[in-house]
N, C-alpha and C positions, 0 to 999 in steps of 0.2 A: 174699712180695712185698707182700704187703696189712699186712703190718706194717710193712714198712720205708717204705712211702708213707705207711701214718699216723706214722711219726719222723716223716720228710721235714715232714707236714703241721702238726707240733708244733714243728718247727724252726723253718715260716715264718712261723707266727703267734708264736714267741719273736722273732722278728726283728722282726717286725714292732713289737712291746712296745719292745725296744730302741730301734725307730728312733726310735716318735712321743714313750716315756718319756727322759727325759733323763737318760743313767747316770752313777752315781758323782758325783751332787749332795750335798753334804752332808745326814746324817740330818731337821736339822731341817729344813732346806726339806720334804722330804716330809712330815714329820710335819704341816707347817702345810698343805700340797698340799691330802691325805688326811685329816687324823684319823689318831688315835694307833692305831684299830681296823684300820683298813685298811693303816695304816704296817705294823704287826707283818705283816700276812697278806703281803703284799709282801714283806716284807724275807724273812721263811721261803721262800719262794715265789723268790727270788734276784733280782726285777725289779728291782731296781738296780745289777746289775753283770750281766745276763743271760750278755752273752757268756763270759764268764769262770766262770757260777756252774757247781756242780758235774755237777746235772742235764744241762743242755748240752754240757759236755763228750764225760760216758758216753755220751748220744747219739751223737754225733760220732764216737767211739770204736768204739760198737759198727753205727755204718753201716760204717765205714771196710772195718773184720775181712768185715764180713755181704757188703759190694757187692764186695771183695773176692777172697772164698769165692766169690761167684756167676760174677764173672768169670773166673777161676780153674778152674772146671767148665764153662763155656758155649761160657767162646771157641774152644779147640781145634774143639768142633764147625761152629763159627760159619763161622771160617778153610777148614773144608774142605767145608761149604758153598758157600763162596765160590768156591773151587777149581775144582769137578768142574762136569763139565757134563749127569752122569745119564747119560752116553752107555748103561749097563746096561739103561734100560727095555724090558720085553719088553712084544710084543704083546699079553699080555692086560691088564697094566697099563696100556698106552694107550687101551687099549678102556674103563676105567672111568674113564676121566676125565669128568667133565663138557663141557667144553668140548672137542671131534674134529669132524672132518670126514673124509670120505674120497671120493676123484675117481680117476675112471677114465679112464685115459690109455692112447695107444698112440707117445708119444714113448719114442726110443730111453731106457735107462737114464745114457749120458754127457750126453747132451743135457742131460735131467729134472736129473741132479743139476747143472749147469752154472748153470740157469736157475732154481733152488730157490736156491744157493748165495750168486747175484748178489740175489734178493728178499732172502737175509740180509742181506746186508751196505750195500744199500741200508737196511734198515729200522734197523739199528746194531746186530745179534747179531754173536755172536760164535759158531762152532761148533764140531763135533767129528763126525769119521764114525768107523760105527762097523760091522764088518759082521755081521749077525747068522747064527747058525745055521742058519736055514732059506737061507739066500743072496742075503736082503734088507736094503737097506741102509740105517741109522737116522740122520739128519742130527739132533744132539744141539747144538741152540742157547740159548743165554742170555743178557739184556741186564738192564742195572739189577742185577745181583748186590753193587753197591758198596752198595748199601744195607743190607747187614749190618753196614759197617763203623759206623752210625752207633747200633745197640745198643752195639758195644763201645768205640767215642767215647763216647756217653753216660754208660755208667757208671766207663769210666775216670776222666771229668769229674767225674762225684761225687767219687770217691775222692780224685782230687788235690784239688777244693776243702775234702771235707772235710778233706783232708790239712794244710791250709792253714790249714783254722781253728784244729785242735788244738795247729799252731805256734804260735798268735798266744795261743792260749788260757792262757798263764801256766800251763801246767800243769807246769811243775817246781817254782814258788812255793807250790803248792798241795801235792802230795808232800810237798816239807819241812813244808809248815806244818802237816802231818797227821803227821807224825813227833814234830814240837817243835822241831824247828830253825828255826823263823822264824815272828814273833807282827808283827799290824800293831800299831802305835802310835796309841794312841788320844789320851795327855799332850800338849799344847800347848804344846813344848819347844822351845827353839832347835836348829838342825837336828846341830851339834857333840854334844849331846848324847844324841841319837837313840843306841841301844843297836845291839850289831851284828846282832844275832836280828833288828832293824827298816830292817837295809839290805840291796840288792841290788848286786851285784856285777859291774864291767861285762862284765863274760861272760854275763850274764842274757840269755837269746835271745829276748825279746822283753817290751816295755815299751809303756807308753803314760801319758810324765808329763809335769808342768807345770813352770816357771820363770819366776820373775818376776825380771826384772832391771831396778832402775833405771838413771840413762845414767850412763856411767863406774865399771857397778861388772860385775864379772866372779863366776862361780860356775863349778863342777864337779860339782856332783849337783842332780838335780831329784827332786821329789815325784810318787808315784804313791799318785792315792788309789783305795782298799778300802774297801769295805761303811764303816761309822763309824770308820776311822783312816787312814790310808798308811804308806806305804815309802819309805825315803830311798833314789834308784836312784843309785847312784856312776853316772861318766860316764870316757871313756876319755880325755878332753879337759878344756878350759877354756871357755867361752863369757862372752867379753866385750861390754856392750853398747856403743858408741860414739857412738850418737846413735838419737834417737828423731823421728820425724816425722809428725803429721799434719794431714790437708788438708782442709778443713769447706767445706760448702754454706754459701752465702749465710746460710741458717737455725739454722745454729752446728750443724746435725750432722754428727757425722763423714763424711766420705766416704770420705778413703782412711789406710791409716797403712804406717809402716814403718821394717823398723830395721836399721842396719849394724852386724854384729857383728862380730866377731875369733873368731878359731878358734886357738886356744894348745895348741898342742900340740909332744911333744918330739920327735915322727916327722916334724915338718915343719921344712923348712930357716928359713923366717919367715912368723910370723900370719897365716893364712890371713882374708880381707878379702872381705866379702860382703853385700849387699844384700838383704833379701828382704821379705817383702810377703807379700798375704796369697794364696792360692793359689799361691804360686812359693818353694817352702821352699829351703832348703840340707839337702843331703844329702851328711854327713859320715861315713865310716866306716860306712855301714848304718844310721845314726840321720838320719832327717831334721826337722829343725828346722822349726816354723811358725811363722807369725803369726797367733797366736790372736785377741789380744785387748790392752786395755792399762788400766794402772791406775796409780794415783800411785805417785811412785818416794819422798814423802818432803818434799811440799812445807812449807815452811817458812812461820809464819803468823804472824801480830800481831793484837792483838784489845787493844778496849776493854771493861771486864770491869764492866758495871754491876750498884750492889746496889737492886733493886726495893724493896727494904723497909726503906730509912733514908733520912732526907729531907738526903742529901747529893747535889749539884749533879754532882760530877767522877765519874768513872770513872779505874779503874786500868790499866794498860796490864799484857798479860798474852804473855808469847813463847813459842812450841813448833810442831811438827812432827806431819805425820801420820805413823803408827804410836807416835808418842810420847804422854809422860803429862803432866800436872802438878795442883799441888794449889791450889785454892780454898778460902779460909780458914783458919780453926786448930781448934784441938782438935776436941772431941768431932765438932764441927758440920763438920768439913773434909771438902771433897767432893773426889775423886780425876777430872781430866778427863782421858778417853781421845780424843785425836784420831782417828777412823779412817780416815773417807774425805775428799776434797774435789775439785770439778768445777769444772773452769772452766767449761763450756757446761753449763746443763741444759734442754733443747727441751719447752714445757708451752705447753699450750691455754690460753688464762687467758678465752677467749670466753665471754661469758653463756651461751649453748647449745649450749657446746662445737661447733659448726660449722666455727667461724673456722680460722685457720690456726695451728698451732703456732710458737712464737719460741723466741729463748733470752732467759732471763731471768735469765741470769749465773752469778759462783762461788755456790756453796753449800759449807758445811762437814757433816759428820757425826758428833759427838761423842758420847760416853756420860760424864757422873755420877755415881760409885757413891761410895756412904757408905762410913761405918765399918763395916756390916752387910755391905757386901758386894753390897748391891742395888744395881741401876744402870737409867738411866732414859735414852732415847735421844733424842736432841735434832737436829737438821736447822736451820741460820740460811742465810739467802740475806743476800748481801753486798749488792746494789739493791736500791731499795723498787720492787713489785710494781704494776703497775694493776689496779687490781680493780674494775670497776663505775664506771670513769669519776674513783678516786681511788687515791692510791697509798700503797701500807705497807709497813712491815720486817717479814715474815715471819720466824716460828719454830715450830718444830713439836716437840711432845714426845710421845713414848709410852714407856708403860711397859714392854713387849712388843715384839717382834719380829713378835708374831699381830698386835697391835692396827695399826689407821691414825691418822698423824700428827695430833694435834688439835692447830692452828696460832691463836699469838697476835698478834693483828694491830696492829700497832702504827702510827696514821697519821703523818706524816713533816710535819716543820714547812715553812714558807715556802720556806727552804731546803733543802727534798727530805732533811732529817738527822733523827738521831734527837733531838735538841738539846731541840728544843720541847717534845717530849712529855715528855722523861726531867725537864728543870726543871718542869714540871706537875707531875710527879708528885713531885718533892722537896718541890713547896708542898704540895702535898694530904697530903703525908707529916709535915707539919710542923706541931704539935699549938701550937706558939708563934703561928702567923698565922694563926689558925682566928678570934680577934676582930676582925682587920682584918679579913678578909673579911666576918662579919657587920656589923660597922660597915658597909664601903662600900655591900652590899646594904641597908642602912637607910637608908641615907643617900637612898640611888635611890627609896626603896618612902616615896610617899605618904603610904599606911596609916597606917605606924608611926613615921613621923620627928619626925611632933608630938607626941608621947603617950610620955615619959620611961618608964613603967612597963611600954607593952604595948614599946616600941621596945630594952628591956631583954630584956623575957621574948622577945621575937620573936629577937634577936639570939644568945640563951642556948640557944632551940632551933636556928639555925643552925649555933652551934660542935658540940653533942648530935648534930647528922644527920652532920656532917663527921666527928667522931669514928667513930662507928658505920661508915659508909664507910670510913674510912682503915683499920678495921681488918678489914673483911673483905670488903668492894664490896658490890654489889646484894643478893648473900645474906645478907650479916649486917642489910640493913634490911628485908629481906623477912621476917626471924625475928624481928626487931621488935614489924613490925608484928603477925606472926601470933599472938605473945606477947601484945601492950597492947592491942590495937585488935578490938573486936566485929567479926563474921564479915561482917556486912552494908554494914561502913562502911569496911573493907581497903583495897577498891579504888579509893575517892574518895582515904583518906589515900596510897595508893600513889602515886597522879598527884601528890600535893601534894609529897610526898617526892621523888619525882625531879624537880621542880621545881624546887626549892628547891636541888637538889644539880646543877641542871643550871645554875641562876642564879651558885650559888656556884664552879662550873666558872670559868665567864664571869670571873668576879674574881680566880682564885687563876691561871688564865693567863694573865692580863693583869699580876699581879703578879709572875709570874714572870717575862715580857718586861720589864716595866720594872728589872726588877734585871738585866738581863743587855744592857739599851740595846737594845733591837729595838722595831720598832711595835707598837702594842696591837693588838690585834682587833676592829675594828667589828663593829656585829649586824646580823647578815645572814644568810643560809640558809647559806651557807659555812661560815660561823664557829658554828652550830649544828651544821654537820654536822662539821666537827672535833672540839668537843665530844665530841659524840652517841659519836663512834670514841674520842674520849679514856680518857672516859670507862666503855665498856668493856672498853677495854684496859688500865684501870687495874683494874676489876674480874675480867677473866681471867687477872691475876697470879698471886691465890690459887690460878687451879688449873694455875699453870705449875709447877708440883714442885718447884722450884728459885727463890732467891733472887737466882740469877746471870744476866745477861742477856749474852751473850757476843755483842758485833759484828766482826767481819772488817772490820779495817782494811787490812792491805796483805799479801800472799803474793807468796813466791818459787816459782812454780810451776817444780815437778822430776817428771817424768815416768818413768813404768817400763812395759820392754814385756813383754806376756805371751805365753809362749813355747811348743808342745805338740813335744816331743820324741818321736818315734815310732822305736820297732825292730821291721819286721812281717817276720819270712823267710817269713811264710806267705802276704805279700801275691803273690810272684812266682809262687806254685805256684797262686793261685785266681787271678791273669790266664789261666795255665797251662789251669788248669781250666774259664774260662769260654771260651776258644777253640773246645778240643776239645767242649765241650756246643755253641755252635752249631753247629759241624760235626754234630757227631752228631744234633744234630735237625732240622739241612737234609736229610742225608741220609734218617732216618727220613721225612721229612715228602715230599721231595721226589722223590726216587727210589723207581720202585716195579719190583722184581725181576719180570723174567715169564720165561719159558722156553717154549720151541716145540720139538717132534719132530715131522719130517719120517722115515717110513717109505715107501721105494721098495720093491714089489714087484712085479720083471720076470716073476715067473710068475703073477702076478693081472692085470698089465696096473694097477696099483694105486697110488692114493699116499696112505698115511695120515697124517691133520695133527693133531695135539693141541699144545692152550695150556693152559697155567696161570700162576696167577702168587698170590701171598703176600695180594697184596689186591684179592680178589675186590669189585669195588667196577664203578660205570659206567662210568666209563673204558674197563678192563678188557672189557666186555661190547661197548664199541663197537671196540675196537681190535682183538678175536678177529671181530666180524662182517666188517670191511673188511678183515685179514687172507683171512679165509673166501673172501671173493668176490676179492679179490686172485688168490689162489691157482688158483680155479677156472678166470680167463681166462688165467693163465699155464700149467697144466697144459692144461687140453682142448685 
């Protein structure tokens, strides 16, 4: 007994694992979770598939046999327990009860039992007469005797529930895969290809797998993921999707979603047509359908494909799809773009102290870059320029890793809220030919040096020297500069002079770029410094955007796909089964309490002897045999 309460107490603390860890995540999420130390201990340990791992099973297995066994040897007694009413107890057994009384009467014997008989049946016993050997006669009463039924409710309850798990628990997937007849797939394959050792068959008596369907496209097998691979589950059907819907708060998040699908099958006369949502599945053939979740079906995208590092003006127009590829550049240098994800709504706090209220602040895209090596570097563009602090930019975010956080290049947005401004800015500043008009015009402006041919020379020659150095590596390459040329003590005086002078030449090479493009110049003003100031470093956070490619989202055809969790549980109906008969069983335990009373007439003592007992000797009990007691004595004397 003390074993199978600690299973029980190892089951409910695996349960518990299960409910708050989130099973059958892919490895790497854990791994980034945990740690690669704690990942392994876990994954041995089965905590990502609990319900299904082996350990839990055997468990289950050997409560099932064990509570079983017990019930199996218990109940016949139980039952006849329940049955009899003791009516056999002799006087000296009654004598050693705890709990008797005995009163001395001189009512007739039909009377006495008449009037015993009627306190029965008032109080809700049930009896039995019985006459004894001596010629005295034993009124053999019982109430609350249902209370045995709820030991053997109880553990019948276990058994069906665990009966219940073990159905659900894939353990014929498990058999085979310990034979060799069936290996998850771990290869990143199209699903046609999946090997048959890596599919389930729809006869498999129970499942729990995913489907993503975009709208207008139909499938017949969904995936079930295992430990680091899945299962391709064949279906006995078709599921097509026909349209997808959802419903957004004010705040662009979602509130409600939902999808009409078609049921294709050849057992049905026509397509079976159904609505469903999320709590309200369709339940087809013993497979019920949910609505899980939804993700893009395959939106289709246009993008203006600037090169950050030549001092050309235009961008290329560049077309593809999510789940699809294409390639940026040539040869060696060709970088391969993976579309993966894209959002039309994404709800972000953009508040100074994060207090404020969360908005949506539009599409975003999710793409990855991988060379020729094979390395790839993940990239995040938001289609609207962002407010931040009272001003607005085109955000991009790049990381190298999946561990690492987005480190985003902010780019400020011209007059016209575009990326226009900036990107002709940065063509000037790219542009090694208009590095002497710029110091020209700044000579021009500067007092100093406008009369004096020689220093208004050399002053000009160090102009285009700082431009250069900038152009080719931003604030780092003049910061190595300076650390290079310049005494330890006089750094920080030439520092200020040097982004001066590159903040002046800002001033000119933007202006130069407006007037080639017929827009107004920029007055000096805090405004126009503070554009700058952002230009500026966003022309410096180039070098460490990884990439030479600046990818803007121009127009999407947004196509949507819904996600789907397909369930087979036959062992779902056996643990409703199960949990029935458990609260039964533990009302009863809990509620009903067995007691039993003999009444002993003896007409040749002039005598009545009273004995109670009951199973749970408890206060109750002590007050109910007292008031019985004194009951008794005003109806006898």
């Amino acid at each position: 007994m003390r074993f199978a309460v600690s299973l029980l107490s190892v089951l409910g603390i695996a349960s518990v694992i299960g409910t708050v860890l989130k099973q059958n995540e892919q490895y790497e999420n854990y791994i980034i979770k945990f740690g690669q130390f704690w990942f392994g201990l876990f994954e041995k340990l089965g905590l990502y598939d609990v319900y299904h791992s082996g350990w839990f099973l055997l468990i289950l297995l050997f409560l099932v046999v064990s509570t079983s066994l017990c019930i199996y040897r218990n109940t016949p007694l139980m039952l006849k327990e329940w049955r009899t009413f003791k009516e056999h107890a002799t006087e000296k057994s009654l004598n050693a009860f705890s709990h008797q009384e005995t009163y001395s009467t001189h009512a007739a014997p039909d009377e006495l039992k008449q009037k015993l008989t009627q306190f029965l049946v008032a109080k809700g016993f049930q009896f039995k007469f019985r006459t004894q050997e001596d010629g005295s006669e034993l009124i053999a009463a019982k109430a609350g005797t249902h209370q045995r039924w709820g030991y053997i409710f109880t553990h019948v309850a276990m058994v069906v529930i665990l009966f219940g798990g073990l159905l659900d628990g894939n353990l014929p997937f498990k058999i085979q895969e310990m034979l060799g007849y069936k290996r998850i797939e771990t290869l990143d394959i199209p699903e046609s290809q999946v090997p048959p050792e890596s599919r389930l068959s729809i006869f498999n008596p129970s499942f729990r797998a995913n489907m993503t369907l975009p709208e207008g496209v139909s499938d017949n097998v969904a995936f079930v993921r295992i430990r680091d691979g899945y299962l391709v589950q064949e279906l006995p059907f078709r599921v097509a999707l026909k349209d997808f819907r959802i419903e957004h708060y004010a705040t662009g998040q979602p509130k409600s979603f939902e999808s009409d699908l078609v049921i294709i099958d050849p057992d049905l006369k026509e397509p079976l047509t159904k609505t469903i949502s999320v709590n309200h599945p369709l339940i087809y053939k013993g497979i019920a359908i949910y609505q899980s979740d939804f993700q893009d079906g395959g939106t289709k995208l246009n993008f203006k494909v600037w090169n950050l590092f030549t001092p050309e003006t235009g961008a290329q127009s560049l077309d593809g799809a999510i789940f699809q590829s294409g390639v940026l550049g040539a040869g060696d240098d060709a970088l391969k773009v993976e579309f993966n994800d894209f959002r039309k709504f994404n709800i972000i706090n953009l508040s100074p102290d994060g207090k404020g209220k969360p908005h949506n602040v539009g599409p975003n895209i999710t793409y990855k870059l991988r060379d020729n090596r094979g390395q790839a570097k993940e990239y995040v563009n938001y289609m609207q320029p962002m407010q931040i602090d009272g001003k607005h930019y085109f955000l991009s975010g790049m990381r190298e890793t999946v561990q690492d956080e987005f480190r985003y290049l902010r780019i400020p947005v011209d007059s016209d809220l575009s990326l226009d401004g900036f990107m002709n800015f940065r063509a000037t500043l790219l542009d090694a030919a208009k590095y002497p008009e710029i110091a020209q015009r700044i000579a021009v402006n500067s007092l100093d040096v406008k009369k004096d041919p020689a220093v208004r020379k050399q002053f000009q020659d160090s102009i285009v020297q700082l431009l250069s150095i900038f152009a080719k590596s931003g604030y780092s390459g003049v910061a190595q500069v300076i650390e290079k040329s310049v005494p330890e003590k006089e750094r920080e005086a030439v520092a200020r002079t040097y982004i001066k002078m590159i903040s002046v030449a800002a001033f000119e090479a933007y202006n130069m770029s407006l007037e080639a493009n017929n827009k107004p110049l920029l007055a000096s003003n805090a405004d126009t410094e503070g554009l700058l100031r952002d230009s500026l470093n966003a022309f410096s956070d180039m070098f460490f955007f990884g990439t030479p490619y600046y990818l803007q989202l121009e127009q999407f055809e947004h196509k949507e796909a819904s996600g789907l969790q397909l369930t087979k549980s036959p062992g779902q109906k056996w643990v409703y089964l199960g949990s029935v008969l458990l609260v039964l069983g533990i009302f009863a335990m809990m509620y009903i309490r067995e007691r039993r009373i003999w009444l002993s007439i003896r007409p040749g003592r002039q005598q009545v002897h009273f004995a109670m007992a009951s199973n749970r000797k408890n206060l109750d009990f002590e007050k109910e045999f007292n008031l019985y007691r004194e009951q008794l004595r005003s109806l006898i004397s």
